[in-house]
C-alpha positions as protocol buffer text, in pm:
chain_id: "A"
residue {
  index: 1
  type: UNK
  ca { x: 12411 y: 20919 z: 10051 }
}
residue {
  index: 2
  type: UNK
  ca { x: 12390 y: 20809 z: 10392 }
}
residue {
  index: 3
  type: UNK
  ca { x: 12175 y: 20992 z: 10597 }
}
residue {
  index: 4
  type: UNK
  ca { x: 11910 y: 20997 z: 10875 }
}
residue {
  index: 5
  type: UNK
  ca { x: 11650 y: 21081 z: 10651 }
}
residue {
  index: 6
  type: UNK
  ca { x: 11796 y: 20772 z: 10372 }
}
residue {
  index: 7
  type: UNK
  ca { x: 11844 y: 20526 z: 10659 }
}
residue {
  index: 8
  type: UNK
  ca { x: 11467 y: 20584 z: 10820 }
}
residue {
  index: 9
  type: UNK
  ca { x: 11288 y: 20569 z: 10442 }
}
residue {
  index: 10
  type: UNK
  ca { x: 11493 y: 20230 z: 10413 }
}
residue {
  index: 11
  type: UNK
  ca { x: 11411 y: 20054 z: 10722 }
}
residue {
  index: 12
  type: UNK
  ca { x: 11094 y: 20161 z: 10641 }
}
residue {
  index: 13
  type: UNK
  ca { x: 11091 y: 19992 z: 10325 }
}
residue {
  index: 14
  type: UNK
  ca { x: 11260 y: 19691 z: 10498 }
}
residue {
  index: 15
  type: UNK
  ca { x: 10951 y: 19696 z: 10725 }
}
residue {
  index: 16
  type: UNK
  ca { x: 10703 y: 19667 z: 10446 }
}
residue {
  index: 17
  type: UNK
  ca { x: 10847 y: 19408 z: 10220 }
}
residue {
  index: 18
  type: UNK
  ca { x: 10910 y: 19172 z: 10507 }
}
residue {
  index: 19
  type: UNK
  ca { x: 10543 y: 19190 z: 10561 }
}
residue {
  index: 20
  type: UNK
  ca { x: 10460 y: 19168 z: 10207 }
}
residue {
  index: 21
  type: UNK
  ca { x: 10664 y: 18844 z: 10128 }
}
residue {
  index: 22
  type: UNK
  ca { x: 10527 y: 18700 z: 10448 }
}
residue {
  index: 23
  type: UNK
  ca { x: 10854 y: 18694 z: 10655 }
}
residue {
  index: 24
  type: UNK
  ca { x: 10747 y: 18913 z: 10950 }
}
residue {
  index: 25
  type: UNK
  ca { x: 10473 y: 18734 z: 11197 }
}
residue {
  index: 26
  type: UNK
  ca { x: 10511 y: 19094 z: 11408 }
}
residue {
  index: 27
  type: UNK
  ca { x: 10665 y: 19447 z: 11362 }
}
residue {
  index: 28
  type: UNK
  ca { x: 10699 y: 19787 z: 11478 }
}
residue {
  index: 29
  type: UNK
  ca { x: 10739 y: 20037 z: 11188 }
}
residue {
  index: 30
  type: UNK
  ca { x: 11000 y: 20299 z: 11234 }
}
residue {
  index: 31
  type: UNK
  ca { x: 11011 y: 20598 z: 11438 }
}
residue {
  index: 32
  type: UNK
  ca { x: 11222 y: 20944 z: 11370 }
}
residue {
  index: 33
  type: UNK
  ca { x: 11311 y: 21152 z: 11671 }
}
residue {
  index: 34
  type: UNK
  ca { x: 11538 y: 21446 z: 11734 }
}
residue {
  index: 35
  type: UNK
  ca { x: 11718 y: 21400 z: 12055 }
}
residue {
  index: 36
  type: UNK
  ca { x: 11894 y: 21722 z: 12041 }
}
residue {
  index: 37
  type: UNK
  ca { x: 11978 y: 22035 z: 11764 }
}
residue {
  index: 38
  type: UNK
  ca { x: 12271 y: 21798 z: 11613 }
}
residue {
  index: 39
  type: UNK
  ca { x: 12116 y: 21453 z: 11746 }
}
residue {
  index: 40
  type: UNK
  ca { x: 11882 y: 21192 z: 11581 }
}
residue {
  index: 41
  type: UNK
  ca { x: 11785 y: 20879 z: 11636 }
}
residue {
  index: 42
  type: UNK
  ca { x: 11625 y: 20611 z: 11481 }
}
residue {
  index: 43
  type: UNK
  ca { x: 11415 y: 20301 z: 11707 }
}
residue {
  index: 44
  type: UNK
  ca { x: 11062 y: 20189 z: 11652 }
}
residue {
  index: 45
  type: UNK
  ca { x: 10727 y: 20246 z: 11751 }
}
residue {
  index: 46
  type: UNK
  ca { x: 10731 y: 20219 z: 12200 }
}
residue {
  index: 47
  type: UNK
  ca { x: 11036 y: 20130 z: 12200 }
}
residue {
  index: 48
  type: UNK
  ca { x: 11186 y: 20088 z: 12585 }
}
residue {
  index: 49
  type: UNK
  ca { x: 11472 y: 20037 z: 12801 }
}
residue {
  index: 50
  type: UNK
  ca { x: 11740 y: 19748 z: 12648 }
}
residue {
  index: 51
  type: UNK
  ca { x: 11966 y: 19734 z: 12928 }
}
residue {
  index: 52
  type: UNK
  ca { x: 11876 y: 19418 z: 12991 }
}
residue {
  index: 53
  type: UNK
  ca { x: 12008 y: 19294 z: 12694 }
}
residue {
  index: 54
  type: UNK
  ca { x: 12385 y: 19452 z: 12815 }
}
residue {
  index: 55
  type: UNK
  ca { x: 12305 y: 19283 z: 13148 }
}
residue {
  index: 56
  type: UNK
  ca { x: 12484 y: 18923 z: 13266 }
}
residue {
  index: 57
  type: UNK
  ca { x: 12140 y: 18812 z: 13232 }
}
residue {
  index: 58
  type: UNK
  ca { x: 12071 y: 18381 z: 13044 }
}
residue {
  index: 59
  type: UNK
  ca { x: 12005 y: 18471 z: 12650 }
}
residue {
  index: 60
  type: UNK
  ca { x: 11635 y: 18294 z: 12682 }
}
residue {
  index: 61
  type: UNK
  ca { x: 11549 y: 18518 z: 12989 }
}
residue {
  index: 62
  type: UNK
  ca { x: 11681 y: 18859 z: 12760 }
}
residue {
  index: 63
  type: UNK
  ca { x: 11488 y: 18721 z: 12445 }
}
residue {
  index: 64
  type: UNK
  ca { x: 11163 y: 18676 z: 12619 }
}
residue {
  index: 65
  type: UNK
  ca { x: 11175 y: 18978 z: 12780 }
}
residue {
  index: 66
  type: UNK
  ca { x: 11237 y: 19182 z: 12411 }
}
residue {
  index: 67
  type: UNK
  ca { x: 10961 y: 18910 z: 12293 }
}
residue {
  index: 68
  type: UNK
  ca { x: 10681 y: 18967 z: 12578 }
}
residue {
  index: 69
  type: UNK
  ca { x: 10788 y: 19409 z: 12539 }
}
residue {
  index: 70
  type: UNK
  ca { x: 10721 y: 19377 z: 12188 }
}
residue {
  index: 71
  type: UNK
  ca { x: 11114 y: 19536 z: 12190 }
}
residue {
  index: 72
  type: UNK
  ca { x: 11179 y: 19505 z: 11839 }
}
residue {
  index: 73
  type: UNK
  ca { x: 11089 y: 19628 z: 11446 }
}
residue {
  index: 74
  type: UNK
  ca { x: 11061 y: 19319 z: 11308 }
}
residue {
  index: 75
  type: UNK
  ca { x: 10965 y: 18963 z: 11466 }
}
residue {
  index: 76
  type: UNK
  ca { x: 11079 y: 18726 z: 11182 }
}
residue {
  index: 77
  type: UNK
  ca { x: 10820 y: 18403 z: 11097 }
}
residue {
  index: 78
  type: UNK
  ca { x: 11104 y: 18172 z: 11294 }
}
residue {
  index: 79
  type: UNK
  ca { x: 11114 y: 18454 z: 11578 }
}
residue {
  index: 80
  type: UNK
  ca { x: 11397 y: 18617 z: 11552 }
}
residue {
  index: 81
  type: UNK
  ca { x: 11405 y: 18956 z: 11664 }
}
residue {
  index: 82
  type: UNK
  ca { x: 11567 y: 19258 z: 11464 }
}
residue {
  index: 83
  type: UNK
  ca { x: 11587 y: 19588 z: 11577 }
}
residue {
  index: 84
  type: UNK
  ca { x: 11717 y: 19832 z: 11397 }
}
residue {
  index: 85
  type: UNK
  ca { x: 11829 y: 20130 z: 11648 }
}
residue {
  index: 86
  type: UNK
  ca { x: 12037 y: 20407 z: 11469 }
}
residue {
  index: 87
  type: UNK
  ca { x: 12136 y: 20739 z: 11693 }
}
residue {
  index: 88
  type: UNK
  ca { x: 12345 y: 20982 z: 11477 }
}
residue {
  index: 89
  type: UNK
  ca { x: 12486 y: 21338 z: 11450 }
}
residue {
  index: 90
  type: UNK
  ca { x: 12352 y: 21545 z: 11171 }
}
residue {
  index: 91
  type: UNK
  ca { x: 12678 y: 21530 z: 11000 }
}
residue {
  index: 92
  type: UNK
  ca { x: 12888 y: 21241 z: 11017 }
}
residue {
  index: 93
  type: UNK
  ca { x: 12656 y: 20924 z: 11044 }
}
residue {
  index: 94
  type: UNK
  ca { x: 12734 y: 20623 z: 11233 }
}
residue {
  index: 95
  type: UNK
  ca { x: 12470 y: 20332 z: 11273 }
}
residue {
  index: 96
  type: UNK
  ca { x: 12461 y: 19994 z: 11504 }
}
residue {
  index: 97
  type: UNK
  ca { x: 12222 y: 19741 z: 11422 }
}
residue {
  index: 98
  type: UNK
  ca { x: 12154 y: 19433 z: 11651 }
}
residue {
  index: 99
  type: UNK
  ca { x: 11996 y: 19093 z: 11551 }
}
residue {
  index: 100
  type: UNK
  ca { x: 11900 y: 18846 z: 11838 }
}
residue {
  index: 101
  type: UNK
  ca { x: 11727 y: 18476 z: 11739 }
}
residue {
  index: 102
  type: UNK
  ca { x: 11558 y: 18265 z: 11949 }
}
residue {
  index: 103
  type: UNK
  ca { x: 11789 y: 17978 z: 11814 }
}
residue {
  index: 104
  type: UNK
  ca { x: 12149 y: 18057 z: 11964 }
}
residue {
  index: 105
  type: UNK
  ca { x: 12413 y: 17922 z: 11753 }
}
């Protein structure tokens, strides 16, 4: 069932293997925090503002700024960054996830 509480415990789990099997070089485990009565939302552990990655701003300069903030949950062994940043009603839930690599296809 998908849920807030499902979709934390995995990401979670995602966390942990990609440490185990030596894939992450850096992470920030998973936070859980109620916005509002009917609000949750997902991020990681100081997680801060990401307008700069909505911003007309070069894809190096927004990567090194999510690299140097530590803005991410899991810095991959080739550096990508994933973060995994779920906001959701209690109800109905709807998830975005967002994947940025230092290599730029």
């Amino acid at each position: 069932m998908l849920n807030v509480q499902n979709i934390f415990k995995d990401v979670k789990n995602l966390t942990a293997k990609l440490i185990e099997v030596g894939l992450s070089s850096q992470q920030n485990f998973p936070t859980l925090n109620k916005l509002s009565q009917n609000i949750s939302e997902i991020s990681y552990a100081n997680s801060s503002d990401l307008s700069i990655a909505l911003k007309n701003v070069a894809y190096q300069d927004i990567y090194d700024e999510l690299d140097r903030g530590k803005n991410y949950n899991i810095k991959m062994i080739d550096g990508a960054l994933i973060q995994l940043l779920y906001r959701m009603p209690m109800h109905i839930q709807k998830a975005s996830q967002n994947l940025l690599s230092p290599h730029q296809s």
